[in-house]
Structure formats: structure tokens, C-alpha cells
C-alpha positions in Angstrom: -13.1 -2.0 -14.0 -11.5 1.4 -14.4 -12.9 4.6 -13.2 -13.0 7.5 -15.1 -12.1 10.9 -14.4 -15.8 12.3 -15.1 -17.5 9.0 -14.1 -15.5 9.6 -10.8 -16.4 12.9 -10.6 -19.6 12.1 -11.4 -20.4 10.0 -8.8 -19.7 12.8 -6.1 -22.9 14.6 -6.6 -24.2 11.1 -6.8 -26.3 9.4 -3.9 -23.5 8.3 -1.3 -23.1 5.7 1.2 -24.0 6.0 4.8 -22.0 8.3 6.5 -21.0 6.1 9.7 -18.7 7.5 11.8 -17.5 10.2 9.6 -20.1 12.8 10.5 -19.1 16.4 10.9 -20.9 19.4 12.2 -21.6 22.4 10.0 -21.6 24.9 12.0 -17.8 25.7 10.8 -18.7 26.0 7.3 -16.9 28.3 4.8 -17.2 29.5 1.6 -16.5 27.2 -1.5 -15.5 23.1 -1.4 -12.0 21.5 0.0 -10.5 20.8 -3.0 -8.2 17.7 -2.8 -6.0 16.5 -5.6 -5.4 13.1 -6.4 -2.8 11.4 -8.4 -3.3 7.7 -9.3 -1.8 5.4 -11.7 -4.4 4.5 -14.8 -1.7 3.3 -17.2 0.7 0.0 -17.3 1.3 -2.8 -14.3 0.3 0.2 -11.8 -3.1 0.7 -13.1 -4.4 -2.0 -10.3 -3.5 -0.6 -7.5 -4.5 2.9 -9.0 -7.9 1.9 -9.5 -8.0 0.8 -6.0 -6.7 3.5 -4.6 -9.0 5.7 -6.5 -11.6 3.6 -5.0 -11.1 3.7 -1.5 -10.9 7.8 -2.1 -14.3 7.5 -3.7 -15.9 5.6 -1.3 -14.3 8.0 1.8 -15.1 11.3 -0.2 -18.5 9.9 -0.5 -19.3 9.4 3.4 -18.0 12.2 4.2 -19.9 14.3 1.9 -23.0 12.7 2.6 -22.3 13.2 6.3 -21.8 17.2 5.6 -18.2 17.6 4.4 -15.3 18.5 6.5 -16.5 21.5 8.8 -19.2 22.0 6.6 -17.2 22.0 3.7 -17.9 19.0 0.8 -14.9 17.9 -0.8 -14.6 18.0 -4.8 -11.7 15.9 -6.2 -9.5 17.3 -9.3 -7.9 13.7 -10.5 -4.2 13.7 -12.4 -2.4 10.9 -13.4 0.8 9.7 -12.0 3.2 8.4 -14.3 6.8 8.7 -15.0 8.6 11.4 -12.4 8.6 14.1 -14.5 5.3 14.3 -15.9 3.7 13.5 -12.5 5.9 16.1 -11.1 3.7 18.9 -13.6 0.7 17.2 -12.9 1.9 18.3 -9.2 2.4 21.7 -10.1 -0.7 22.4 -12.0 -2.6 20.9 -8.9 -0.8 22.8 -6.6 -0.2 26.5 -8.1 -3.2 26.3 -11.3 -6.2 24.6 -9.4 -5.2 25.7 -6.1 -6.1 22.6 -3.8 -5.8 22.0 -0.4 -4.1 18.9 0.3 -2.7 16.2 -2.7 -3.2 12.7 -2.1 -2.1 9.9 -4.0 1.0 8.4 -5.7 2.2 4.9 -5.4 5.9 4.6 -7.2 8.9 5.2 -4.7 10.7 6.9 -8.0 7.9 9.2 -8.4 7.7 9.9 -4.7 11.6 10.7 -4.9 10.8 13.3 -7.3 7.4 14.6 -5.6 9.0 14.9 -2.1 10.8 18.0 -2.6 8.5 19.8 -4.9 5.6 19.5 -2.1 8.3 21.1 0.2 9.2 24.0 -2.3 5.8 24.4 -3.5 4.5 24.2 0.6 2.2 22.3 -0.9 0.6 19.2 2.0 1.1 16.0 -0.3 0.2 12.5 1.8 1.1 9.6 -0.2 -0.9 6.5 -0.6 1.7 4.0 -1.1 5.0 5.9 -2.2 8.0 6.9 0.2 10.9 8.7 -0.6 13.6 6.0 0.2 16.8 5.8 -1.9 17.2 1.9 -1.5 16.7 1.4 2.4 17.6 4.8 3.6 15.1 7.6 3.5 16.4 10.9 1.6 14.1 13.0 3.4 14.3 12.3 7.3 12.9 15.7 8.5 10.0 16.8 5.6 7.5 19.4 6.9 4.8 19.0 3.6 5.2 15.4 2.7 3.7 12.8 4.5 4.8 9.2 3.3 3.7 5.8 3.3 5.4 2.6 5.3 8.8 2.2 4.2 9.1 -0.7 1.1 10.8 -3.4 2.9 8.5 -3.4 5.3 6.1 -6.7 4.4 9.7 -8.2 3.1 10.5 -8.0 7.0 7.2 -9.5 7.8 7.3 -12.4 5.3 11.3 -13.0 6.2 10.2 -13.6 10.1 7.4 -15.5 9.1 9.7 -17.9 6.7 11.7 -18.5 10.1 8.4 -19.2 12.1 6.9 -21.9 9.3 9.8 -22.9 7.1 13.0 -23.3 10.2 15.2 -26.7 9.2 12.7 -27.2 5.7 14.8 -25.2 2.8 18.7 -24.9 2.2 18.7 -23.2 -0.4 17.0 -20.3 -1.9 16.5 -18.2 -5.1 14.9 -14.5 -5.7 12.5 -13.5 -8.6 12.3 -10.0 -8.0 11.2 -7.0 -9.9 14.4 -5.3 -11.1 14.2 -1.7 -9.0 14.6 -0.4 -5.7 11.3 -2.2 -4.4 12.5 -5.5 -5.8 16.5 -5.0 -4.7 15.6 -3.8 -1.3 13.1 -6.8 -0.1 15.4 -9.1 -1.6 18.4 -8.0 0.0 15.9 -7.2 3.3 15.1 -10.8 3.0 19.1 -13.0 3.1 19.5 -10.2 5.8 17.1 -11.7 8.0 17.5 -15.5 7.0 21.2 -14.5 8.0 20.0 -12.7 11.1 18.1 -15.8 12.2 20.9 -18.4 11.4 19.1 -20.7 8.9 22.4 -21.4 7.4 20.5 -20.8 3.6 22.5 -20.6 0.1 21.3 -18.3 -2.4 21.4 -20.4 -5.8 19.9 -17.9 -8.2 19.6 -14.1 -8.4 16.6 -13.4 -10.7 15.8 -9.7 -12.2 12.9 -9.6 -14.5 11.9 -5.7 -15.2 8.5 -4.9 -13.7 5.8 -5.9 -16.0 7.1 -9.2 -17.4 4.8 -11.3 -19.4 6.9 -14.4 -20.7 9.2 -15.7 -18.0 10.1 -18.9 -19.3 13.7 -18.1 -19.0 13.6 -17.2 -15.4 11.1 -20.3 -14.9 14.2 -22.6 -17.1 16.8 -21.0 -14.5 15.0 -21.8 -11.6 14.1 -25.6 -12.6 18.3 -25.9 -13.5 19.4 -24.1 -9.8 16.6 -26.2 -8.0 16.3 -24.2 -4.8 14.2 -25.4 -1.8 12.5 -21.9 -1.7 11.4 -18.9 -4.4 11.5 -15.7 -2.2 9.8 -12.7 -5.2 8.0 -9.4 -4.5 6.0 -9.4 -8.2 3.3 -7.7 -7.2 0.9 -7.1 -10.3 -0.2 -8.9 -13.0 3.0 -10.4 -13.4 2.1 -12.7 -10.4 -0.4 -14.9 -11.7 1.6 -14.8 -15.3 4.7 -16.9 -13.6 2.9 -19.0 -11.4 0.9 -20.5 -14.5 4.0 -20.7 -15.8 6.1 -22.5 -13.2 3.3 -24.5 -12.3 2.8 -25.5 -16.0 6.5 -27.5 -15.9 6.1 -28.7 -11.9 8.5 -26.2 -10.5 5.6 -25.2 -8.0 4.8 -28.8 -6.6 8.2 -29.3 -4.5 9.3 -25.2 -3.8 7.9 -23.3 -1.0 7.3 -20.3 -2.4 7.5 -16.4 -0.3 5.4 -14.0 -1.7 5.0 -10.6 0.7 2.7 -8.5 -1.6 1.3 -10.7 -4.4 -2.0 -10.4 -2.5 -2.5 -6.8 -4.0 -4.0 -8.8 -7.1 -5.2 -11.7 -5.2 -8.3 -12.7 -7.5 -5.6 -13.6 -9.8 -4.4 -16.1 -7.5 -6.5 -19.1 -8.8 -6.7 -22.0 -7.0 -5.8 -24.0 -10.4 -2.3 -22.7 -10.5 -1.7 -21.4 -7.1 -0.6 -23.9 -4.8 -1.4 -24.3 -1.1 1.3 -23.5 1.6 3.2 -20.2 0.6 3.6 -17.3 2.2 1.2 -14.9 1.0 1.2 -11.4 1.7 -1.6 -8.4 1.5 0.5 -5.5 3.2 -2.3 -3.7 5.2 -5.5 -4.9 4.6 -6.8 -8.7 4.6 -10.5 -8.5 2.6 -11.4 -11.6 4.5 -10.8 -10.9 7.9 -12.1 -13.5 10.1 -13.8 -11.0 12.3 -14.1 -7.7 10.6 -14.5 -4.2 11.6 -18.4 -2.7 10.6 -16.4 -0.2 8.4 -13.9 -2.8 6.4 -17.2 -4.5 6.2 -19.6 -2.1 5.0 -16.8 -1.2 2.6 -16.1 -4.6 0.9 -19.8 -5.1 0.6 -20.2 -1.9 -1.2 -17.2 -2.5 -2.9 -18.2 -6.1 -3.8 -21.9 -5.0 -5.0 -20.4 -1.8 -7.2 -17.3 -3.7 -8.7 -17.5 -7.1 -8.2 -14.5 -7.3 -6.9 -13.1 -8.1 -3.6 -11.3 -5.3 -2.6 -7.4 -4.6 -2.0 -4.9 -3.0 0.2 -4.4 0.1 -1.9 -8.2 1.0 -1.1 -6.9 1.2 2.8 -3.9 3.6 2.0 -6.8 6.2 0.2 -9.0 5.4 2.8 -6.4 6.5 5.7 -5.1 9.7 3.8 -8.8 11.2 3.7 -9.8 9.8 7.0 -6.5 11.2 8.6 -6.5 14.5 6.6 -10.3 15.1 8.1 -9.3 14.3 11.7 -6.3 17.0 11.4 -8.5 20.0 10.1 -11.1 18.9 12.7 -8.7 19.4 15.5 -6.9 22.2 14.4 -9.7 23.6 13.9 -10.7 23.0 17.8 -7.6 24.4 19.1 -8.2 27.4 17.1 -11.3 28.1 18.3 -13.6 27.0 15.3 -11.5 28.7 12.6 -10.4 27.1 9.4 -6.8 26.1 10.2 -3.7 27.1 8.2 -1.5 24.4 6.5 0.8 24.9 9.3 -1.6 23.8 11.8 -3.1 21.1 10.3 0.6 19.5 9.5 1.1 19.7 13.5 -2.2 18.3 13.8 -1.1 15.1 11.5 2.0 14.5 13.3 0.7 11.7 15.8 -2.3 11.6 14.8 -4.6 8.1 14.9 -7.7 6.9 12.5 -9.8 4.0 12.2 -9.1 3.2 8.7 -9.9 0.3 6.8 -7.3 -2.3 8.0 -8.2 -1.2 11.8 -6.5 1.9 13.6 -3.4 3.6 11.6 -1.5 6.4 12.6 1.0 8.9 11.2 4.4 9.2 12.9 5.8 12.5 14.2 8.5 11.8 11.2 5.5 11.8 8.8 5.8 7.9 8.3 2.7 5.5 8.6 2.0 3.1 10.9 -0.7 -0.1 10.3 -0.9 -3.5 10.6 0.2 -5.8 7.7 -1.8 -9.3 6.9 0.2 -12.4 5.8 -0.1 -16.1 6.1 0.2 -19.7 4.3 -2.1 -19.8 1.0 -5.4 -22.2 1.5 -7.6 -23.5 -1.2 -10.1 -24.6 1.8 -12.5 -20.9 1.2 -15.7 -19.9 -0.7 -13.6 -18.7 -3.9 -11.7 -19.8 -6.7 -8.9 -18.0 -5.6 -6.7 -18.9 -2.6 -6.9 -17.2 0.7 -4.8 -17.4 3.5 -5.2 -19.7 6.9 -3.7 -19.2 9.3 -3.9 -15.5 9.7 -0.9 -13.5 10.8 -1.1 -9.8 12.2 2.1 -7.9 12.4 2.0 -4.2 13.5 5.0 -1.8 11.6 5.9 -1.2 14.7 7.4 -4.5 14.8 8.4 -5.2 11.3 9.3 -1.2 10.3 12.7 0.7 11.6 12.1 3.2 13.9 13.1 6.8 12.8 17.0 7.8 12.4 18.5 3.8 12.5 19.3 2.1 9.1 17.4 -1.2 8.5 20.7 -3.4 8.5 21.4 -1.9 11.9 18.0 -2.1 13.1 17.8 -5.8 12.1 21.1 -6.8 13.5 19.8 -5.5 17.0 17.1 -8.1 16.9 16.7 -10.5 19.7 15.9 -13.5 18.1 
């Protein structure tokens, strides 16, 4: 499965896919190739989504450059790793001031994207993040960046699954638990989540508060506490391998036969999900992109087809977020370049250019806000073993835009939440 940094490379002198609607004229050409940094996780419980995201930059790099480049200019990618804060932070540097590149993509940790954030904005160095923000808990540290351009905000799908717990699950659970991944991404959704049940009056007792660190592989102790508090619902945002581990687990002692179980983002490794251990009827969550889309776009098509035929894998959301930074990043130079008359533009410009600006990306259309957040829709819905696969899928389908489920710029999510109308 993994990609390597020379195989990646390799690939992009390689024959590409068709170019679609990524074309580009040449008559804007310049000396020399766009050279975009990217910083994925190939290491630990992040190496998933890494892989994925390196994927969907692949697969974008390569229609592009197949169509011509970006104003005649191919892209070459120079690939880094992200891992803890400080060593990704030098990998940052030596992309930025040794290799010189144009734009960095990439990252997926929050706590790296803490420490990234104000480097890019020393450095003035355009970084647009695939999946990491630069929220400490709830509240974002950087509310005015000009460099960094960030991903949704964490809680986000928590928000999502939370509403859709009141929609399905209303007068069927009284009390609940949380098995969450002890860090800001696990303490926020959690604490996102009894906010909303509270919010909608469900009248719900937490009966266990449940921190494994991220990248768990034996949770019979958490499985032992869960079967002693017996809560009517399981509310965890595991997200990587660590999924699949506790749901053999629980389901190994009965613990998943009589617990509705809320799971916002375990669909990031949803080939895991097998159908043997995964019952039907939670809440299952893929943030923003749903591989089996009833009726999909041509370009989420053509892309799980390649994706399907090169990997054979289904693909997953993190491909989307590469997808969108390269789509997005191309857009902006294309239109600064426009208002400038043909030229090349300058960072400056193409930052003004990003602010606002709208993509078809993989998931549908996504769009950066003027405060440099993204905007997408997110895919959830109840777990079905009635598919094609040996993995569960989700039926019905539920679309939610961040508009909806995401606080709007300068209000705190506690506030924003209590101003529902529900």
C-alpha cells in the first residue's frame, strides 16, 4: 500500500490520467516547474490517511500535468514527512527557505498544525493544510492568518453525528459513555457531543468517561468498563486502525449487540469495518467524502475507479482534502494571473485570490472562507451490511454542508450551539 517518495516521484514523468476539467492554456508559461511541497504522515496510526492524502495529490498532480501544468508550468512535488511538531516544523523550513517551493500542502495533526501555523506566517511561506487546523481545543489560536490556510475545524463531524443521534436515536438511549482518543481531537468531539445532547434536551447521563491514547491495540479494559457501566449508547471518535481493533473486541464479549454505537469519522478506514464484527445501525461517519455515492460526480468517479484499479482499495476522505488543496491552489494562480494581465502572480495575490474562492473537488464543490477555513459537505449515516462488500456501508445517506454543522468565524462553538433553534 504505501507510496514511496521516488516511486511517487516517479510516477510524475509517468503516463497520467485524463486531464478532464483541469486543462490549462500554455500560453502563460515560465521558466522552470511549480514546485509544491508536501508533508504527509508515513509513520504510526497516521500513516492511513497519509497515504491517502498522498494519493489524491498524485492523482491531481497527474491531470494537471498531463493537461499542461498550471499556466504552462508542470508541477514537481518535493515530499517530507510530518511527524512530531518539531521535526515537521524543519521539514517546513528546509521546504520553504532550502528547496524554495511555491506553495506547501499537507499535514493532518492539529498539534503539528499549532506548530506549522506561525512558522508559514514568519517564513511567508503559503502552507494549505489537508486535514490540520490550528485550534487550541475549540477555539482557533490564529483567527486572522495571512499564509496559512486550514482545514474544517475538528468538531465539526462530532456536530454532524450529535444532530444526527437526535434525528435517529430521540427517546432510545438514557445513558451514554465516550471512548475517545485522549487529545484535543478526542476531548473536543466528546465534550462537542453532551453539548449538543444537552442542547437538544435528551435528558442523557454520561456513565463512563473513556481515554485510550491514540493508537491503542488491546482495549479489553475499556471494553470490561463499558460492559460494567452498561450505557445505552458508545459515542468514540477512533479513527484509525484502532477502530476495527475494539469493535472485534466488544463484539467478541456481546457488548455490540444491545449498544447503539456513534462513530463520526471511523469511516476514514472503512474497509476495516467488516461486516463480521461491525454491526448494522450506528452512526457512521466519513467527514467529506462518501466512496459510494449513490449518484456520483464523473470526477469522484473516474477517481475511485483509478484509484480502485491502482490500489485496490476504495478510496477515503483524506484523498478529497489533497484533492481540493491542488485543485484550489490552481484556480487561485489562474485568476490572479487574469487580473494581472497574464503575469505570474505574487504570493500576495494568489492568497487574495484563495480567499472565497470555490472548486469542484472530489466530495462535490468546496470552498475556502475569507478567514482561510474550508468549507465541504460531510457524509454520515446508519451502517448497512445490505452492499456489494464485506465491509459495511451506510443507508440511508445523510449530507450536511459545514455551513450548517461548522461555527461561523469569530463565535465560540458553545455559544454558537446554544444559539441553535432546535
Amino acid at each position: 500500500m504505501e507510496t514511496t517518495r521516488r516511486k511517487f516521484l516517479g510516477l510524475l514523468g509517468g503516463a497520467a490520467a485524463a486531464a478532464g476539467g483541469l486543462g490549462t492554456p500554455r500560453a502563460h508559461a515560465q521558466a522552470g516547474p511549480i514546485k509544491i511541497g508536501v508533508l504527509p504522515i508515513k509513520a504510526g496510526v497516521g500513516a492511513l490517511p497519509g497515504e491517502y492524502g498522498l494519493r489524491g495529490t498524485l492523482w491531481a498532480t497527474e491531470r494537471i500535468n498531463a493537461a499542461g501544468g498550471i499556466l504552462g508550468r508542470k508541477i514537481e512535488l518535493l515530499v517530507e514527512e510530518e511527524s512530531s511538531p518539531k521535526d515537521t516544523v524543519e521539514r517546513f523550513r528546509k521546504l520553504a527557505l532550502q528547496n524554495k517551493v511555491d506553495v506547501i500542502v499537507g499535514v493532518i495533526s492539529t498539534g503539528v498544525g499549532l506548530a506549522i501555523g506561525p512558522v508559514a506566517e514568519e517564513l511567508k511561506m503559503l502552507w494549505l493544510s489537508w486535514d490540520g487546523t490550528t485550534q487550541k481545543g475549540v477555539d482557533e489560536s490564529m483567527p486572522k492568518p495571512k499564509y496559512s490556510f486550514r482545514s474544517v475545524d475538528n468538531e465539526a463531524e462530532a456536530v454532524m453525528s450529535s444532530i444526527l443521534t437526535a434525528k435517529y436515536f430521540k427517546g432510545k438511549f438514557k445513558t451514554v459513555a465516550g471512548l475517545n482518543p485522549d487529545y484535543s481531537y478526542g476531548r473536543d468531539n466528546w465534550a462537542a457531543f453532551l453539548a449538543i445532547m444537552k442542547k437538544y434536551k435528551l435528558g442523557v447521563t454520561p456513565v463512563a468517561d473513556l481515554w485510550p491514547k491514540l493508537g491503542t491495540t488491546d482495549f479489553t479494559s475499556h471494553v470490561a468498563a463499558l460492559q460494567q457501566a452498561k450505557p445505552d449508547l458508545i459515542f468514540s471518535s477512533l479513527w484509525a486502525a484502532d477502530v476495527s481493533i475494539f469493535l472485534k473486541q466488544a463484539h467478541a464479549v456481546g457488548l455490540t449487540a444491545n449498544t447503539k454505537l456513534v462513530f463520526p469519522v471511523a469511516g476514514l478506514v472503512h474497509e476495516t469495518l467488516k461486516k463480521a464484527f461491525t454491526p448494522e445501525g450506528m452512526i457512521l461517519g466519513y467527514n467529506s467524502m462518501y466512496f459510494d455515492m449513490p449518484k456520483p460526480s464523473p470526477l469522484l468517479q473516474q477517481f475511485t475507479k483509478d484509484h480502485q484499479e491502482k490500489y485496490k482499495e476504495w478510496p477515503s476522505y483524506e484523498s478529497d482534502h489533497a484533492y481540493f488543496v491542488i485543485a484550489a491552489y490552481k484556480a487561485a494562480v489562474e485568476k490572479a494571473a487574469k487580473a494581472s494581465g497574464g503575469k505570474w502572480p505574487s504570493t500576495d495575490q494568489i492568497i487574495q485570490a484563495l480567499e472565497g474562492i470555490e472548486v469542484e473537488s472530489l466530495s462535490g464543490t468546496r470552498r475556502y472562507r475569507e478567514d482561510h477555513i474550508m468549507e465541504a459537505n460531510f457524509y454520515q449515516g446508519i451502517t448497512t451490511h445490505k452492499n456489494k462488500y464485506d465491509f459495511v456501508t451506510i443507508d440511508p445517506l445523510e449530507v450536511m454542508s459545514t455551513k450548517q454543522i461548522q461555527k461561523a468565524s469569530g463565535i465560540g462553538l458553545y455559544e454558537w450551539i446554544e444559539s441553535w433553534k432546535v
